[in-house]
C-alpha positions in Angstrom: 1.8 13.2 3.7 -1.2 15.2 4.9 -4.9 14.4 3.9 -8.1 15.3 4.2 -10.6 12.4 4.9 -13.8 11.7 6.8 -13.0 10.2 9.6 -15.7 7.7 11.5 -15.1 7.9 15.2 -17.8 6.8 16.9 -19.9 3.8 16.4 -23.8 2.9 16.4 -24.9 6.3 15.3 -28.9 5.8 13.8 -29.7 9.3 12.3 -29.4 12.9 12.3 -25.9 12.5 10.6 -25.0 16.0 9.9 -26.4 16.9 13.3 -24.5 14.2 14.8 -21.7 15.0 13.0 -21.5 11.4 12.8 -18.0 11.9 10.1 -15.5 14.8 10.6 -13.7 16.2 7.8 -10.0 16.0 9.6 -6.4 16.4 8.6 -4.6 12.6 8.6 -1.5 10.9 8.0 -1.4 8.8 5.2 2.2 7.0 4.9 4.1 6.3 2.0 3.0 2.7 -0.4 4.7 -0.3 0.5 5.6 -3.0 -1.5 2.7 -4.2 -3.3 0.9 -0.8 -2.4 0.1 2.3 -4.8 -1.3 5.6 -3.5 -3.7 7.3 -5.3 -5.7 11.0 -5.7 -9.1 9.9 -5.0 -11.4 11.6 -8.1 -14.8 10.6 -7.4 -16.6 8.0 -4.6 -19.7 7.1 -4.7 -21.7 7.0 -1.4 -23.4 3.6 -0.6 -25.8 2.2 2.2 -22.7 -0.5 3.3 -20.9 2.9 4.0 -23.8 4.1 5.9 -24.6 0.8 7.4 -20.8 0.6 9.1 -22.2 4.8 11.2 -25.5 3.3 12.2 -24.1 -0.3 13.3 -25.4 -2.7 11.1 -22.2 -3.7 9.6 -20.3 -3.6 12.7 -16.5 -2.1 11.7 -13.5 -1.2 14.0 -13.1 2.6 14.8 -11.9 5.1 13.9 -12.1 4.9 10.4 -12.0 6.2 6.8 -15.2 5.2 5.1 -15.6 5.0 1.5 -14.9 2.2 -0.6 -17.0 3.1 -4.3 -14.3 5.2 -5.9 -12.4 6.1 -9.0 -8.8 7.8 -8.9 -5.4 8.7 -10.6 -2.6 6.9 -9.4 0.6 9.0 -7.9 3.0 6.6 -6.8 3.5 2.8 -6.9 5.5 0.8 -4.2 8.0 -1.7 -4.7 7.0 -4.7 -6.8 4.7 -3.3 -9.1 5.2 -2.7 -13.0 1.6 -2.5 -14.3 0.7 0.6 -12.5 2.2 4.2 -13.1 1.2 7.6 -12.4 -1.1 9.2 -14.5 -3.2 5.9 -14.5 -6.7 6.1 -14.1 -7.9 3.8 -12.1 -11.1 2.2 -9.5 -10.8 0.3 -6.2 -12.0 -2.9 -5.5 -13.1 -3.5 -1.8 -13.5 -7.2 -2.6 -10.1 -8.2 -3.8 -8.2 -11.2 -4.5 -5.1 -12.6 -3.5 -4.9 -15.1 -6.6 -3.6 -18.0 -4.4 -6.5 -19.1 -1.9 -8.7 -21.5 -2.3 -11.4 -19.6 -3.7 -9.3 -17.4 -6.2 -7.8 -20.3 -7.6 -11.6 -21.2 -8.3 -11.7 -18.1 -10.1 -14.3 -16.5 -7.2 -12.0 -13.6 -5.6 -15.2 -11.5 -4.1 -14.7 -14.9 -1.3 -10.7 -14.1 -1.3 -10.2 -15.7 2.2 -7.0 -13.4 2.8 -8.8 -10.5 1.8 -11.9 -11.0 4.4 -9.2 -11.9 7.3 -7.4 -8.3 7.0 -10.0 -6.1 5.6 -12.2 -7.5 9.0 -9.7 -5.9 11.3 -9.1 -2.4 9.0 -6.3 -3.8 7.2 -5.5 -3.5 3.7 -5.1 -6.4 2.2 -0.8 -6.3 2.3 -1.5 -6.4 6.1 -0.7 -3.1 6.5 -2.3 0.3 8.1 -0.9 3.6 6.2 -3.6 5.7 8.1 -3.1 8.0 11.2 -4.8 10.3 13.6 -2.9 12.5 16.2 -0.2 9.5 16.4 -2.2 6.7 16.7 -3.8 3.9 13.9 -6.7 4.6 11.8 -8.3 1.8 10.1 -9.5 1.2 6.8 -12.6 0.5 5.3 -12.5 -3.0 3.5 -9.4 -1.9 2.1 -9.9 1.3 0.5 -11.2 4.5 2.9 -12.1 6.9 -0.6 -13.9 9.8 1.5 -10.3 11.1 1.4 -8.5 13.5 -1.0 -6.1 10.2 -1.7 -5.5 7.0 -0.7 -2.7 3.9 0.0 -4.4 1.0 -1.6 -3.4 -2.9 -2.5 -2.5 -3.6 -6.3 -5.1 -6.2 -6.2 -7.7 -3.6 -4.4 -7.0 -1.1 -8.0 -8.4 -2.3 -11.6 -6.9 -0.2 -14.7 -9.7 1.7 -16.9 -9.5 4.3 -19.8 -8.6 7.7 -19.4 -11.4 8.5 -21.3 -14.1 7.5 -19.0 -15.5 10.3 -16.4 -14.1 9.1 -13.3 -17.4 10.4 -12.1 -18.7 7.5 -14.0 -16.5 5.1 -13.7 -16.4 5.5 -9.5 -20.0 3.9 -10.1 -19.1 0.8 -11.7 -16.6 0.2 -8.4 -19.2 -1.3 -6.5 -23.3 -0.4 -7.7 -23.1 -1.8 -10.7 -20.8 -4.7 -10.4 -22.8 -5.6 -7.8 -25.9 -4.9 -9.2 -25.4 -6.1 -12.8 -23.2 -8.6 -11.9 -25.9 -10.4 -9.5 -27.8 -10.1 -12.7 -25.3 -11.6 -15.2 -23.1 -14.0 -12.8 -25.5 -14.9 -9.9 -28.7 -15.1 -11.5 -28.1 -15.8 -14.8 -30.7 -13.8 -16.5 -31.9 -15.6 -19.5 -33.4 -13.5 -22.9 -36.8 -13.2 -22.4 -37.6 -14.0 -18.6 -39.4 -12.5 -15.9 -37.3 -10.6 -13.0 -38.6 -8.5 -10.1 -35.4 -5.9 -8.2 -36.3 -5.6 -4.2 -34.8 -2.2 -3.9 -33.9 0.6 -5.8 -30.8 2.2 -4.6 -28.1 2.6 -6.8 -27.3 -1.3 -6.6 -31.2 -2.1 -7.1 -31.1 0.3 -10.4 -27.9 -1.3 -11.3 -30.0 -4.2 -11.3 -32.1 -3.4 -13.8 -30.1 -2.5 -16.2 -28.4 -5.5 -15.8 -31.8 -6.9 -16.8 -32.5 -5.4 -19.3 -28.9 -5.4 -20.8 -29.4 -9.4 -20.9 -32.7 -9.2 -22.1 -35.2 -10.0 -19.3 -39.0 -9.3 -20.8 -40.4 -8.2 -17.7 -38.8 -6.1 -15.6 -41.0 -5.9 -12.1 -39.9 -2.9 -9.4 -40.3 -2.8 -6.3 -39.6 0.0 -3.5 -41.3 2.3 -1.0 -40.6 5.2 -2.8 -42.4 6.6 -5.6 -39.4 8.5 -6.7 -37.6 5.5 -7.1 -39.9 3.5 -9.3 -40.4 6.3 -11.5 -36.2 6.5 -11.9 -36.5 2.6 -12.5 -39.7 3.3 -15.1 -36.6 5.6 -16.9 -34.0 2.9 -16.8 -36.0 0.0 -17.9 -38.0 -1.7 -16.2 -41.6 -2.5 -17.3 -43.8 -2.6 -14.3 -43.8 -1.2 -11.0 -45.3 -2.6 -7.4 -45.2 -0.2 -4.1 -43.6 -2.2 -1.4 -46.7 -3.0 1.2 -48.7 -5.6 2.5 -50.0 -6.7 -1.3 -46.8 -6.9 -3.0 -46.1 -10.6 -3.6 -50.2 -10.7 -4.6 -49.3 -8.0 -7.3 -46.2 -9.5 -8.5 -48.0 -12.9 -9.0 -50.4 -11.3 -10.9 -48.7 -9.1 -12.8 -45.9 -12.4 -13.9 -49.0 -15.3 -14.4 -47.3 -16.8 -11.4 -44.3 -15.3 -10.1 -41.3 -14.6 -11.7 -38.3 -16.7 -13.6 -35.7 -14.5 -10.8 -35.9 -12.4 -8.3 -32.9 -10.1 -7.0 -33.4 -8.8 -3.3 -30.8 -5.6 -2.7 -32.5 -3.3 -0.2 -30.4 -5.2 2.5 -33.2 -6.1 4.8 -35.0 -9.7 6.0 -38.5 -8.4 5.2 -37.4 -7.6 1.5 -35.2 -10.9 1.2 -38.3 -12.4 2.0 -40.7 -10.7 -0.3 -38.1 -11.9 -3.4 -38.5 -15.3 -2.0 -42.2 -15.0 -2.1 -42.4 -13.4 -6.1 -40.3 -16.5 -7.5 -42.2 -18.5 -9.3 -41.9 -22.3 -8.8 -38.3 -23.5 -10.0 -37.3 -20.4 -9.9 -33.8 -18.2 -8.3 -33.6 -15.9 -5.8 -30.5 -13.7 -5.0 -30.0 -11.8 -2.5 -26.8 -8.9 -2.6 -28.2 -7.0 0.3 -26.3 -6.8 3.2 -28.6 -6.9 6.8 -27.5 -6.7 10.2 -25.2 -9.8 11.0 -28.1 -11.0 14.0 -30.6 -11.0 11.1 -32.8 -14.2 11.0 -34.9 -15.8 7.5 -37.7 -18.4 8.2 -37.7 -20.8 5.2 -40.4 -22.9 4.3 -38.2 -25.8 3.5 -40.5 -28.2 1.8 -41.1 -25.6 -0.7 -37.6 -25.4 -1.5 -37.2 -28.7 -2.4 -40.7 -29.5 -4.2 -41.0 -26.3 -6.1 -37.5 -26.6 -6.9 -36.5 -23.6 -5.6 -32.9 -21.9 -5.6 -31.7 -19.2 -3.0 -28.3 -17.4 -3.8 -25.9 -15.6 -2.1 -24.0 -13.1 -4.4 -21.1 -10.7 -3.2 -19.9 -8.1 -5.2 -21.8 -9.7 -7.7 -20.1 -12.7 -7.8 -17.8 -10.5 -10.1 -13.9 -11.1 -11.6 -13.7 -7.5 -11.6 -10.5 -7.6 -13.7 -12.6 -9.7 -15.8 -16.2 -8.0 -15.9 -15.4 -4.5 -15.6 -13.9 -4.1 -19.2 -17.3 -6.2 -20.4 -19.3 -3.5 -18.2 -17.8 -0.1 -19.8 -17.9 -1.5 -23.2 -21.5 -2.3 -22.5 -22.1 1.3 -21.2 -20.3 2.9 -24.3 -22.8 0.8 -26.3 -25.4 2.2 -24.2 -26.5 -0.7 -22.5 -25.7 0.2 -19.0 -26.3 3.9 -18.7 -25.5 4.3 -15.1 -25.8 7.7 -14.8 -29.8 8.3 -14.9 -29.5 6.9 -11.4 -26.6 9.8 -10.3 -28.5 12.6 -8.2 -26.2 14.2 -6.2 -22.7 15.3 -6.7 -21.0 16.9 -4.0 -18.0 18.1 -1.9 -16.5 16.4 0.7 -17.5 18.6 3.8 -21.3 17.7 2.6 -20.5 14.2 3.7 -22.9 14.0 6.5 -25.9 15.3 4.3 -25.0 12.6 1.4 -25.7 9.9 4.6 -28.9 12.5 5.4 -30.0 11.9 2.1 -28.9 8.5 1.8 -31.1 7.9 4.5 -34.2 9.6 4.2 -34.5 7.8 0.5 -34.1 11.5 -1.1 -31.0 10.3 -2.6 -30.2 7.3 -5.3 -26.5 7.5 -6.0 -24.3 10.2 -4.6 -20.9 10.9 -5.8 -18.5 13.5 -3.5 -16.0 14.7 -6.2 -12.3 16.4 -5.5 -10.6 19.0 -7.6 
């Protein structure tokens, strides 16, 4: 069938993307699902830095390419082999899947699915398959899903059932911001009732953060960003104090915490701000880190303070989420209004405004973006 999708062609483009025309809204071929494959009308995706990181380079991906991988949808049609899928479903994607058999599934940590990094890597989905094409040739896609596109061929395992009832406005957020962000919260970090977290970054996955914090209970919830906009949305969503991301950060942190704080969550994707969550962790204290820099990126750690503080640095993708698991847990938390994800929504928009979303994305005038289809 023919699509519409936003189609990256070229790679290592910085800025300027409606300028640059750095996606073009172009007619595709999208094939029919295979086995183990169900094609979906793409409601609602949700644009994210890791989509905007793939146009400027940092998270170097094969081209050319649907982006998109934050998304909520109804399914159409299921390929052979599946029987808990049907249309009319509503549904999100998943673009870290599981296989269920690999080492790390079987250790119940899918967002490491070995099979599922090996074909999503080279623009696969995770069947092994391509059902994308341009003008007769391949067109790969993005970590399994490629939502900017009116639908999409997708792996069961990429898919996770919701209720119809949910706004799949909503719902497109809890595809990736908030099981990222909450679930670095709940599953990496642990958050205990009563302790003191600081969020580096306050995207969508940084506010996702801190309702994640405060959702468990945290008693200080410390902000920090550039961007007075963005610490004022956090002020709205939670948290209790607020630090401007400069030279005196970690000074204010300390003294705002008596010492530094119990955990703190890095998620603007950068070394600099990985660093300044290392610094605001108090002595036997976590840091996490969900960002995503550039693959070259280097960390200078003071290793005899990691072991004589007692010091713990964690790595946490996806959120180090079950999303079969933790999304149910997430939307009943939401309905209870515990996780009110969208205070952080600022822009919904059509897919030809593609390349202003990454505008906005860019210039920090933007939080969370959501491109919707009729």
């Amino acid at each position: 069938m023919k699509i519409q999708a936003a189609v990256l062609e070229r790679e290592n483009i910085e800025r300027d993307f409606e300028k640059n025309k750095a996606l073009t809204v172009r007619d595709v071929e999208l094939d029919e699902p295979g086995r183990g494959e169900v094609l979906i009308r793409v409601a609602a995706a949700g644009v994210c830095h890791s989509d905007l990181s793939v146009i400027n380079g940092t998270r170097p991906r094969p081209v050319p390419m649907v982006l998109g991988h934050e998304a909520s949808g109804i399914v159409e049609q299921v390929g052979p082999g599946i029987d808990d899928l049907a249309p009319g479903d509503h549904v999100v994607c998943i673009f870290a899947p599981g296989c269920g058999t690999c080492l790390p599934c079987s250790e119940g940590r899918p967002a490491l699915c070995t099979r599922a990094a090996k074909h999503h890597g080279v623009g696969e989905l995770m069947t092994g398959h391509r059902r994308l094409s341009m003008d007769g040739k391949p067109v790969h896609h993005h970590v399994g899903v490629s939502a900017f596109a009116t639908h999409a061929v997708l792996a069961r395992q990429s898919l996770v059932k919701v209720d119809v009832d949910i706004p799949t406005h909503i719902s497109a957020l809890f595809s990736c911001a908030m099981l990222t962000g909450a679930g670095a919260v709940f599953n990496t970090a642990r958050v205990t009732p009563g302790s003191k977290v600081a969020v580096v970054g306050l995207g969508g996955v940084g506010l996702s953060a801190v309702l994640g914090a405060q959702a468990a209970g945290a008693g200080q919830i410390v902000v920090i960003d550039p961007f007075d906009s963005k610490l004022e949305t956090a002020m709205g969503m939670g948290a209790t104090h607020t630090v401007k991301a400069d030279e005196h950060t970690t000074e204010a942190v300390r003294d705002l915490t008596g010492g530094g704080v119990d955990y703190a969550i890095e998620l603007a994707g950068s070394v600099k701000a990985l660093e300044t969550a290392y610094d605001c962790t108090c002595r036997g204290g976590t840091t996490v880190t969900a960002g995503l820099p550039h693959p070259d990126a280097r960390m200078p750690l003071n290793a005899l303070k990691l072991v004589a503080e007692e010091r713990a640095l964690k790595g946490s993708y996806i959120g180090s989420c079950v999303p079969q698991r933790d999304l149910p847990r997430m939307f009943s938390l939401h309905q209870q209004g515990k996780l009110p994800v969208e205070k952080m929504l600022t822009h919904r928009l059509r897919l030809d405004q593609i390349n202003l979303a990454m505008d906005q994305l860019d210039d920090g005038t933007a939080i969370r973006q959501v491109i919707e289809f009729n």
